[in-house]
Every structure is written in structure tokens, then in C-alpha cells.
C-alpha positions as CSV (number, residue, x, y, z in Angstrom):
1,X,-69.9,40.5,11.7
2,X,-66.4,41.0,11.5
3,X,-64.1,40.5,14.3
4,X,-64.4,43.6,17.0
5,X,-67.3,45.4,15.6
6,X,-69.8,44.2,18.2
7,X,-68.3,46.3,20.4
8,X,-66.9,49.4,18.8
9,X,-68.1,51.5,15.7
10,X,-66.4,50.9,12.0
11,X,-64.3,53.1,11.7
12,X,-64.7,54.8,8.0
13,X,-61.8,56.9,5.9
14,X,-64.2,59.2,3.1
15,X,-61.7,60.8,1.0
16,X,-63.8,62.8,-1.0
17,X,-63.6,66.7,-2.5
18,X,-68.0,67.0,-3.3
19,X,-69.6,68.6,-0.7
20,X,-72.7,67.1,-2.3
21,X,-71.1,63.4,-2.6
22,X,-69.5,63.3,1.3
23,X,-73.8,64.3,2.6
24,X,-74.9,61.5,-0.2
25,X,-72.1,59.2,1.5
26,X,-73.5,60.1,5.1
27,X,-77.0,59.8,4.3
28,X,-76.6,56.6,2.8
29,X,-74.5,54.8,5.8
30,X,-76.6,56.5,8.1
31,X,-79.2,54.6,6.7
32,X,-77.7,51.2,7.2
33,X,-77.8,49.2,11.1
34,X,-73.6,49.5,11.3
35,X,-72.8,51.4,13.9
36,X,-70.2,53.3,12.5
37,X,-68.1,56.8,12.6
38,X,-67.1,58.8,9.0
39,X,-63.9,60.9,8.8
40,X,-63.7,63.1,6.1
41,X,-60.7,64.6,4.5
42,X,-61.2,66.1,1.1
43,X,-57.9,65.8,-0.7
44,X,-55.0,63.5,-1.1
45,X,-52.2,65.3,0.9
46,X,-55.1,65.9,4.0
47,X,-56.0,61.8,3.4
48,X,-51.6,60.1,3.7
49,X,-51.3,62.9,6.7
50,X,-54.8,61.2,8.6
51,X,-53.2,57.8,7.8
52,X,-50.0,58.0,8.8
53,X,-51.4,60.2,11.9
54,X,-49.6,63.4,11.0
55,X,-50.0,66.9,11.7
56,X,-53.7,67.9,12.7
57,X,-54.6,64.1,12.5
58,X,-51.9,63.2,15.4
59,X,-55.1,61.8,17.2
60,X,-56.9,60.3,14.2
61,X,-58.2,56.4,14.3
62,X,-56.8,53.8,12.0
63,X,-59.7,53.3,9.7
64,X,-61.3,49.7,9.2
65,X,-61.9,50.8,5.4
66,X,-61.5,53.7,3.4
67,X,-63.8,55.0,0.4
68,X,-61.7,56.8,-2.4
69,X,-62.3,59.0,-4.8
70,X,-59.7,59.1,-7.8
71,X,-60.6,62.9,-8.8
72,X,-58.9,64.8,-5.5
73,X,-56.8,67.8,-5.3
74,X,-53.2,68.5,-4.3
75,X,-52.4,64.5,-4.6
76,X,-54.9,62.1,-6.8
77,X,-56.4,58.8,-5.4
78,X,-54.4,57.0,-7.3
79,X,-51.0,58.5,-5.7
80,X,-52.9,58.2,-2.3
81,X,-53.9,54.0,-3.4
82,X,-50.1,53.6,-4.8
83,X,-48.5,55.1,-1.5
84,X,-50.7,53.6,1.2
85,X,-50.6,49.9,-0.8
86,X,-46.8,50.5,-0.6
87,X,-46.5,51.5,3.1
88,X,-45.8,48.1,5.1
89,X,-48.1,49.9,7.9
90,X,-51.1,51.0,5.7
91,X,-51.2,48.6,3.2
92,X,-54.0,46.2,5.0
93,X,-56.4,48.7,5.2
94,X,-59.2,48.0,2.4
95,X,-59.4,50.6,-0.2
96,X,-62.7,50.9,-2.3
97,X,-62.3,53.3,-5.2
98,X,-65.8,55.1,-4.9
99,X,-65.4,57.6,-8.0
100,X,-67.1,59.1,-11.5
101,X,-64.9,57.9,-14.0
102,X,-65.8,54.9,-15.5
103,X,-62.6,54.8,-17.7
104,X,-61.2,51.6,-18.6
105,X,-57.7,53.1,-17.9
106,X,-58.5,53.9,-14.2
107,X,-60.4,50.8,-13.5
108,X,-57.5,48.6,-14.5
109,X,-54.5,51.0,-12.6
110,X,-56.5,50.8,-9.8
111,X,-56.7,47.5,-9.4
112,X,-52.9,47.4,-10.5
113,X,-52.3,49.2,-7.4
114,X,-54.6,47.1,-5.1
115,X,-57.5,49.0,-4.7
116,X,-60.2,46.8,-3.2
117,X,-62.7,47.2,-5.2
118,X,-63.5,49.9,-8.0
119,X,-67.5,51.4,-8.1
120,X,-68.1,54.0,-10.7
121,X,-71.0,56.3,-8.7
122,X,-74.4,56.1,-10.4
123,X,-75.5,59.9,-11.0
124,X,-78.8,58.9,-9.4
125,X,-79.8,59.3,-5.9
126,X,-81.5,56.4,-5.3
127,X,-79.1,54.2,-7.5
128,X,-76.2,56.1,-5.3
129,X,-77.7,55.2,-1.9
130,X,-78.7,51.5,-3.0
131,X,-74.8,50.7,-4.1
132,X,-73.2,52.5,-0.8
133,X,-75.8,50.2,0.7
134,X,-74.7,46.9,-0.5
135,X,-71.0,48.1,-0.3
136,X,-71.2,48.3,3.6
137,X,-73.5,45.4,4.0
138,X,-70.6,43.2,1.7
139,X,-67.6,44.7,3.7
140,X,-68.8,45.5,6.9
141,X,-71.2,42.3,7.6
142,X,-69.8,39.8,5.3
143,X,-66.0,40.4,4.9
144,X,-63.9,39.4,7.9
145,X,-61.7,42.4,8.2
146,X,-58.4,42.4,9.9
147,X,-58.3,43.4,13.6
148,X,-56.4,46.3,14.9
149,X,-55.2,44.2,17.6
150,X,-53.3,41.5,15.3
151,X,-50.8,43.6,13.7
152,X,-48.4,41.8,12.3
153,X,-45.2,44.1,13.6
């Protein structure tokens, strides 16, 4: 398990606009034996101010990962990946791209930008629950993930 989550949840960014898709997320990580805690924004302006801890979010934890969609309002996930991968401050924070678009253009600027990783949902339930299931079993069991403690500053 990665460094500091034996004794403290994972802390979890869901940037996601679906009502429908956020409950999917929650069910399915809910499911897993992480002890973890989901914030939730639901567009791209609400997502840079919990990051850089602005406004409302003053108080808000630095997330361990965060899942992205690419389809927000006010500011797209790809402005949110391009600023935060940018940011000297952000940019360690894992980004997973957790979106419907399966286009070859997005796949490729995403990664351009750093994302993490790219996962085009599955429309299915089960399908749906099964890949958020091996995504936190692969980042949060098997990936060492850096420690809030050893910033670099």
C-alpha cells in the first residue's frame, strides 16, 4: 500500500458534471476495501479553485488522485489537466481522465498534457463498476504515490 495510507483515508478529487456518473463512482469505490474519502466538484472552474484551495474550498485536502472527466462546464478537463500539469504545486497529483469520448484526438492531447491515464467509461453498469474497481486497486494498492509530507518546496 502506498506510503501513509495505513493510517489515513485516500483522499479522492471526482470532477464530474452526471449526477448519475458521480453515484456510479461512489458505488463502485464504496465497494472496494480502501478506506478512502470522495470530493466532488462538478465543473472545471469549482475543480482549479478546490485545488489551489480557493474560495469555498479554503479548507479543502490536497487529493492523492483525482478522476477527470473531459466533458465539464464553465472550463473543460482538458484546461483543468493543462493548468494543474503546469502549476509547479499541482502538477504531482495523478490525473486519470475518466470520460465518454473515446476520440482518438482526446486520448492523444490528454496524454500530451500528462494526464495519468485515459479510460473511456463503459456505458454498462457492471462493466463501469468492474474498471473503477481495477483503477483503485492499480493506483491505490499497487502504485507508490507521493506523500504529502515530502514536498519538494
Amino acid at each position: 500500500m502506498s506510503i501513509g495510507f495505513a493510517h489515513r483515508p485516500v483522499e479522492i478529487l471526482l470532477v464530474e458534471d452526471s449526477p448519475d456518473d458521480v453515484e456510479l463512482t461512489q458505488e463502485a469505490l464504496n465497494e472496494g476495501n480502501i478506506r478512502h474519502h470522495l470530493n466532488v466538484v462538478e465543473d472545471g472552474v469549482q475543480a482549479l479553485d478546490f485545488l489551489r484551495r480557493k474560495g469555498r474550498y479554503v479548507q479543502a485536502p490536497e487529493p492523492d488522485i483525482v478522476l477527470l472527466d473531459l466533458n465539464l462546464p464553465r472550463r473543460s478537463g482538458q484546461e483543468v489537466l493543462m493548468e494543474v500539469k503546469s502549476d509547479v504545486s499541482l502538477k504531482h497529483i495523478p490525473i486519470m481522465v475518466l470520460t465518454t469520448s473515446a476520440a482518438g484526438d482526446d486520448v492523444f492531447k490528454s496524454y500530451q498534457l500528462h494526464a495519468n491515464c485515459y479510460i473511456t467509461k463503459p456505458v454498462d453498469l457492471g462493466q463501469f463498476i468492474r474498471v473503477l474497481k481495477v483503477l483503485q486497486e492499480f493506483w491505490l494498492t499497487v502504485v507508490e504515490l507521493p506523500s504529502r509530507q515530502e514536498d519538494p518546496k
